[in-house]
Each structure stands twice: as C-alpha cells, then as structure tokens.
VEXVOBA-896571 format. One record per residue (C-alpha): z, y, x; residue number from 1; residue in three letters. Coordinates in pm, whole numbers, plus 50000, padded with zeros to 5 digits. Layout:
N
{{Z,Y,X},NUM,ala}
...
end
This chain:
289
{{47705,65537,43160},1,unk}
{{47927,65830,43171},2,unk}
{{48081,65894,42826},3,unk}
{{47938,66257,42778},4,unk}
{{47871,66517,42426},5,unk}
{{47574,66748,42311},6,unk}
{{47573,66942,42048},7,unk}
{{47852,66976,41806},8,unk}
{{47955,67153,41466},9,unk}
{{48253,67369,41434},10,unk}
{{48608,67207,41508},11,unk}
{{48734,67360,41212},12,unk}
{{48498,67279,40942},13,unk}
{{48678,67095,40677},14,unk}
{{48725,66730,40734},15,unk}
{{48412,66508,40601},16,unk}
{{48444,66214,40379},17,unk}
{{48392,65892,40539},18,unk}
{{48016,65759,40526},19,unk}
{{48095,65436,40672},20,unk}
{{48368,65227,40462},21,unk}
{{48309,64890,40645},22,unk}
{{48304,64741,40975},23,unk}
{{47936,64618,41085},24,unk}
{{47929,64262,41225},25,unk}
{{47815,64185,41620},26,unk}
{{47777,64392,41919},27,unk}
{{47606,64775,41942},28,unk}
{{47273,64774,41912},29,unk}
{{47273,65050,42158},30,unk}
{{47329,64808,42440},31,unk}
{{47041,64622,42566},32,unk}
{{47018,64298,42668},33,unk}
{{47351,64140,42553},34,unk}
{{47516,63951,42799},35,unk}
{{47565,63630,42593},36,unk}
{{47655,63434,42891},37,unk}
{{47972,63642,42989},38,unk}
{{48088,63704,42628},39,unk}
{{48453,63631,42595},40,unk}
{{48524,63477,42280},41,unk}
{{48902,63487,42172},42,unk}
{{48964,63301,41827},43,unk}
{{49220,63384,41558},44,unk}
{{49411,63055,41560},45,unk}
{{49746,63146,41536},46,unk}
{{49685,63525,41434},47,unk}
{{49592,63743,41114},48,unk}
{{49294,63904,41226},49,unk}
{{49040,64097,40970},50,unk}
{{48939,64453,40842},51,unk}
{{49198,64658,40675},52,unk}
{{49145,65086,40542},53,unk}
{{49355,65340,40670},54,unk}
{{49474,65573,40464},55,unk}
{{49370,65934,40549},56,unk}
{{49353,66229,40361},57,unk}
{{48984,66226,40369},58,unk}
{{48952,65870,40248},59,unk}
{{49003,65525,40356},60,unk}
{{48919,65480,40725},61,unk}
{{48791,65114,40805},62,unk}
{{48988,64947,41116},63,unk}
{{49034,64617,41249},64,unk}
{{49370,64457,41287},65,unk}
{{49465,64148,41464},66,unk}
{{49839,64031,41497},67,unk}
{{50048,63674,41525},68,unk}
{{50081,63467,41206},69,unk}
{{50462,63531,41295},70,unk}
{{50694,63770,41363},71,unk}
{{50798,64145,41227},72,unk}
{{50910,64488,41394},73,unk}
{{50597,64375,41660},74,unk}
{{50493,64587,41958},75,unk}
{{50201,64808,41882},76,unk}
{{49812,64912,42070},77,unk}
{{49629,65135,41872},78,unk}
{{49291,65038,42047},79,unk}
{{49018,65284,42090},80,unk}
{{48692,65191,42086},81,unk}
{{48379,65291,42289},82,unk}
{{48061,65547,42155},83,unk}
{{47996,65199,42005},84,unk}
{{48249,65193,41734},85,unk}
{{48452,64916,41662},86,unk}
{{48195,64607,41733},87,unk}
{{48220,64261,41835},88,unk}
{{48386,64360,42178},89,unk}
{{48692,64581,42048},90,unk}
{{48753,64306,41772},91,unk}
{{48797,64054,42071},92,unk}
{{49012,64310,42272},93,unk}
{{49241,64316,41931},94,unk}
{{49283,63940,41950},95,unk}
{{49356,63922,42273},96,unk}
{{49644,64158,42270},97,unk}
{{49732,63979,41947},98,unk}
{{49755,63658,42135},99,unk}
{{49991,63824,42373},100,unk}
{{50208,63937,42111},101,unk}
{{50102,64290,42010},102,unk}
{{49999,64385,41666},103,unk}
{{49660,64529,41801},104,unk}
{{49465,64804,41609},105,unk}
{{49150,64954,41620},106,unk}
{{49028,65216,41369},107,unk}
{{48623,65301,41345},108,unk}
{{48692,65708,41439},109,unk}
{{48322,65740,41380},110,unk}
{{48318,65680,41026},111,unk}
{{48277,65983,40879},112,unk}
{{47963,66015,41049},113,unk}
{{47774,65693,41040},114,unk}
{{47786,65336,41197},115,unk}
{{47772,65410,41565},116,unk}
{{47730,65034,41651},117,unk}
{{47410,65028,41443},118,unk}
{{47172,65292,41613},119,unk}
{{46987,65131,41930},120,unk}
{{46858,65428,42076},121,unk}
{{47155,65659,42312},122,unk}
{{47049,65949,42278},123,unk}
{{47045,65986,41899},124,unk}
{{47398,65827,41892},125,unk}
{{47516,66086,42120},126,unk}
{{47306,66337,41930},127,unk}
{{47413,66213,41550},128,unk}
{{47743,66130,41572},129,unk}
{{47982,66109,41929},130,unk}
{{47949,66447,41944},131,unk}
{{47979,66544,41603},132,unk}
{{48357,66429,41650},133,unk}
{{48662,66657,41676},134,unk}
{{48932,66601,41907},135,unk}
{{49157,66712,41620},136,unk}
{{49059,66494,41399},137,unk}
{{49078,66188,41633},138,unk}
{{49427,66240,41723},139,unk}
{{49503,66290,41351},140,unk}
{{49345,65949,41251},141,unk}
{{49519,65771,41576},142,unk}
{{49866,65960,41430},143,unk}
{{49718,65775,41055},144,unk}
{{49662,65496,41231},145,unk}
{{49953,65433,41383},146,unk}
{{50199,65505,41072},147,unk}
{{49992,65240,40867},148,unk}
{{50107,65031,41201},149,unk}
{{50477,65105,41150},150,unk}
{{50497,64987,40744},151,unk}
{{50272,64693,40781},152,unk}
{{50479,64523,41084},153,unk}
{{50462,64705,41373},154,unk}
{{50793,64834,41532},155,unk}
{{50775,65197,41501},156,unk}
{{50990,65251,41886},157,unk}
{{50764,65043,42058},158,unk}
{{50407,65175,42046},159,unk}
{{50110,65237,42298},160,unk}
{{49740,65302,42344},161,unk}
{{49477,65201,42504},162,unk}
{{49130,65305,42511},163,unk}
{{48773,65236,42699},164,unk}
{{48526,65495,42802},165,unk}
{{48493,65743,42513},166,unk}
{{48833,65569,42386},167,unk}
{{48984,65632,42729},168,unk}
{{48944,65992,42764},169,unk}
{{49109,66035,42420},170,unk}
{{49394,65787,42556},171,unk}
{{49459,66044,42819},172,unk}
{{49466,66357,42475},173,unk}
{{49678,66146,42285},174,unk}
{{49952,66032,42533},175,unk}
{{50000,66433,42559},176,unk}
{{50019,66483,42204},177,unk}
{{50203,66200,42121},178,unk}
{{50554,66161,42210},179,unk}
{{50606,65881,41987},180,unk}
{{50442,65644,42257},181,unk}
{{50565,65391,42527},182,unk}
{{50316,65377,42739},183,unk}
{{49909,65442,42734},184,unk}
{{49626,65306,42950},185,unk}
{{49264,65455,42948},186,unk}
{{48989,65227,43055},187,unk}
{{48720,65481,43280},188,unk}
{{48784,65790,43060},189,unk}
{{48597,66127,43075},190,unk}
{{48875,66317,43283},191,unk}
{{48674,66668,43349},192,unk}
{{48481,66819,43172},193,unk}
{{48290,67189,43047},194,unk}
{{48542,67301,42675},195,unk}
{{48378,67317,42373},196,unk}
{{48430,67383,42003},197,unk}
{{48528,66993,41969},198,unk}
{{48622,66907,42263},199,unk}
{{48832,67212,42375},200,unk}
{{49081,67013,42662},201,unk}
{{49026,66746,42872},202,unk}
{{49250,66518,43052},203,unk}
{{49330,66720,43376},204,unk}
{{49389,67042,43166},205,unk}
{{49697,66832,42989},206,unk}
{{49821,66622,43324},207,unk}
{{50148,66868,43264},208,unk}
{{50172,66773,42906},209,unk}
{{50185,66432,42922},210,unk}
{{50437,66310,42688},211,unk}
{{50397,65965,42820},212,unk}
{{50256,65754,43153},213,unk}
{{49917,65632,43198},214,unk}
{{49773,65422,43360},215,unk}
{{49388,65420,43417},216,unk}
{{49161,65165,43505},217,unk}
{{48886,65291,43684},218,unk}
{{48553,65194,43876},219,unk}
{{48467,65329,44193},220,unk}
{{48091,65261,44140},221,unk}
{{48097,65472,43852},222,unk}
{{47790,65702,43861},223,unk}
{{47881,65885,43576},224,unk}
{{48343,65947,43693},225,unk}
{{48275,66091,44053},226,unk}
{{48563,65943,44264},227,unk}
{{48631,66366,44349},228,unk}
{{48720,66368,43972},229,unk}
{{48982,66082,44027},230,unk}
{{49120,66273,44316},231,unk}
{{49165,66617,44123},232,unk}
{{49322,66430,43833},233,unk}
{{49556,66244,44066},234,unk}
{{49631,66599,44212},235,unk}
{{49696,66722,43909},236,unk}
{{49963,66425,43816},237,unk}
{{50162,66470,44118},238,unk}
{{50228,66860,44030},239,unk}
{{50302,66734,43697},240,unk}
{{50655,66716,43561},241,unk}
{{50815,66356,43541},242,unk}
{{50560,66190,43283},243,unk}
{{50211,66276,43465},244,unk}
{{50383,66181,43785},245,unk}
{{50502,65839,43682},246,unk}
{{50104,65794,43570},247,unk}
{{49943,65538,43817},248,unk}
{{49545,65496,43916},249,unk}
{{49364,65154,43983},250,unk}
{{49067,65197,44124},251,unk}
{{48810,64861,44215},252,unk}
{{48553,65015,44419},253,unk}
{{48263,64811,44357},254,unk}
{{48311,64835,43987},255,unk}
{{48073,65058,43801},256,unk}
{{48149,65225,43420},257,unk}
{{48209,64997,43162},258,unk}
{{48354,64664,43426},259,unk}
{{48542,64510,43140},260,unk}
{{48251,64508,42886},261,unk}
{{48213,64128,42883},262,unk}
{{47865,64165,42674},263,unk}
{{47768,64379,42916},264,unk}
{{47521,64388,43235},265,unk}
{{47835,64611,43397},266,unk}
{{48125,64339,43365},267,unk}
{{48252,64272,43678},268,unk}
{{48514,63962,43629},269,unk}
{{48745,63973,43925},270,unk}
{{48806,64334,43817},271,unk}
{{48820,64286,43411},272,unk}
{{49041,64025,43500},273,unk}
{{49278,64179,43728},274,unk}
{{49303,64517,43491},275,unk}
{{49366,64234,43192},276,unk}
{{49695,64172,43400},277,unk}
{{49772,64537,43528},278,unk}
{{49715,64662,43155},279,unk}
{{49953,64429,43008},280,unk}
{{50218,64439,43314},281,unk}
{{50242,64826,43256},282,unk}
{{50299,64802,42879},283,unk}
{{50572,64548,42961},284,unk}
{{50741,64758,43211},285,unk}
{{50764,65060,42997},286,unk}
{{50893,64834,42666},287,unk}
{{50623,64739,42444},288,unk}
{{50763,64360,42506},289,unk}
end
C-alpha cells in the first residue's frame, strides 16, 4: 500500500489543538487480518518504556518512549510511525532500539486530528486525517520532539531518524531540514510525488539539501514505489553535493511495501531481518554508538 494524500486544508491555517491526548492500545484497526503468528514481541525488561507528552506550543503531544534502565547522554531515534499512528508495532520498534542502546522515540504526529490507529476503514483515514497533515508542522513536532529527547537523557550530538512508509518519506524532509542529525533511515518512503498545499516537496526535490545521509530500505515488489522512482531518486543523490551522495539504497526484490510490518500479511523475515542489521550498522557508522 503506497503511502499516498487526498484532500487537504491550507498549510498555513493556524496550528490545531491536539484531539488525541493518549496513546490507544494494540495494532490499527485499519489492517486486516493481524498477523498474530509473526508478531514480534520485544519486552521492557531492562528498559523504561511508557507514554510521555511533548511539549508543543499547541498542547501536549502524546509519544512513546522506550530507553535502558541505565545510562545518560544516550544516542537518540526519533521514530516515525506509519498512517497508523503510534500502535502496537512502533511501540515494539521503540524497544527494540532501546534494547540496543538508543533512547527510542516516537511521537503520535496525528494527534491533532484524531486516533489514526482506531478507524478500520483506509479510505476515511486517508480522507480524515493523513492528509489533513502539514509537512510544516511535522517537522516542527519531530524538532519538539527531539529537544524533549536532549533534557530527558538523550545526548543532544548524537541523534537520528528513522521512519516507515508515511514515516519514511518524512525521514527523507527532515534529514534536509535538520542539520542537527547523524544519520537517518526511511523504511519504503513516498519519494515522488504531485506538490500540494501540505505537502509542497518531496524527497527527490531536496536530494541536494540533504543535511545528512540516508539510507532507505526498500522493496522491490512494491506496487505502490515503482522501482523507476528508486532509480530517479538514486540519480538525483549522485548529482547531489557530499550528503545525498554518501546516501545508500537497499533494495530486496521480492519484498513488497510494508516487509518489516511483523503484524502484517506483507512481512517478509529474511528481509525485516537483514534491514534490522543494515539499519542499525548505518547508525553505528555515522556515530549514534
């Protein structure tokens, strides 16, 4: 399922008030059936994990934060989720970077708009809130997010994102707005796209901006990415100056969208697995840890 936006209200309306002040509990309800069988569980033993509010200037944003029990000044993922929200799935990714080291962070970017994890039919989630969602304001509550990060024990020189599927393609917008950042990876990310009033840019019209690498993790089964949209963006990297061209694709070409969704009929295991390793290796090698 590509990761694609309707209709949408004026970027520049003034910011809303959040509508959603909590996390929901379980998986989307969008996503039909739930893979039980392939769900990865990762368990807190050893970490703080729980739900936490961001400060914002529109309100508290709900997020979910998991870190080790031990340890200050710790490398930091801001984690963004899917059009889900932050569900079952993105609380899992936290604790697994968490059990690698990272204070791991995922704030619900939906929130002003409604619980995204809690509407079963696609459409109307696309409709009623992903694409009710600024770009602007996004980057603003990752920039929130990630100062929160730096007072509450994350080391403020080592910090990265990642991101899956909607969350990917604003990996790719905020590793060229942010030069703050180590390092990003974007998990099968929109990468071209028609502008609009919210989303204005998209990832190939900023491959010369990039303030930091990336590395993204895509599927070559993906109905909804075109592998020609892989090539133009890779195209576009190796024109770029130093930071797009140090950006690196991995491509599994039987993997379709969505491959590391455990819950998911997509997950593919041999490739969730081996982007696991590639995901973490790059953060290393640019200084997260």
């Amino acid at each position: 399922m590509a990761c694609r936006a309707g209709a949408e209200q004026n970027a520049h309306s003034p910011r809303r008030q959040f509508v959603k002040t909590s996390l929901a509990a379980g998986f989307a309800a969008a996503v039909s059936p739930i893979e039980l069988r392939a769900v990865i569980h990762t368990d807190a033993s050893a970490l703080i994990a729980g739900e936490l509010r961001i400060p914002t200037s529109s309100g508290p944003m709900p997020a979910y934060r998991a870190k080790p029990d031990k340890g200050d000044h710790l490398p930091t993922l801001l984690v963004v989720h899917e059009i889900f929200g932050v569900h079952e799935h993105i609380r899992d990714v936290c604790r697994r970077f968490a059990k690698l080291g990272y204070l791991a962070i995922a704030p619900d970017l939906f929130a002003r708009y409604g619980d995204a994890s809690a509407i079963s039919d696609m459409q109307a989630l696309m409709r009623d809130i992903v694409s009710k969602v600024p770009d602007s304001e996004v980057l603003s509550d990752l920039d929130r997010t990630a100062r929160w990060a730096a007072e509450n024990g994350g080391d403020p020189e080592r910090q990265g994102v990642t991101g899956f599927c909607w969350g990917g393609r604003i990996t790719w917008l905020y590793a060229a707005a942010q030069p703050r950042l180590k390092a990003a990876a974007a998990w099968y990310g929109q990468l071209i796209g028609e502008p609009s009033a919210n989303r204005p840019r998209h990832p190939i019209d900023l491959a010369a901006s990039l303030k930091v690498p990336v590395l993204g993790l895509y599927g070559g089964a993906d109905a909804g990415i075109p592998l020609d949209t892989i090539e133009r963006m890779k195209a576009a990297l190796a024109s770029a100056p130093v930071r797009g061209a140090e950006s690196r694709f991995i491509v599994y070409p039987d993997a379709p969208h969505a491959f590391f969704a455990d819950y998911r009929p997509n997950y593919r295991e041999q490739a969730a697995h081996d982007a696991w390793a590639r995901c973490h290796e790059w953060f290393v090698r640019h200084g997260l840890s």
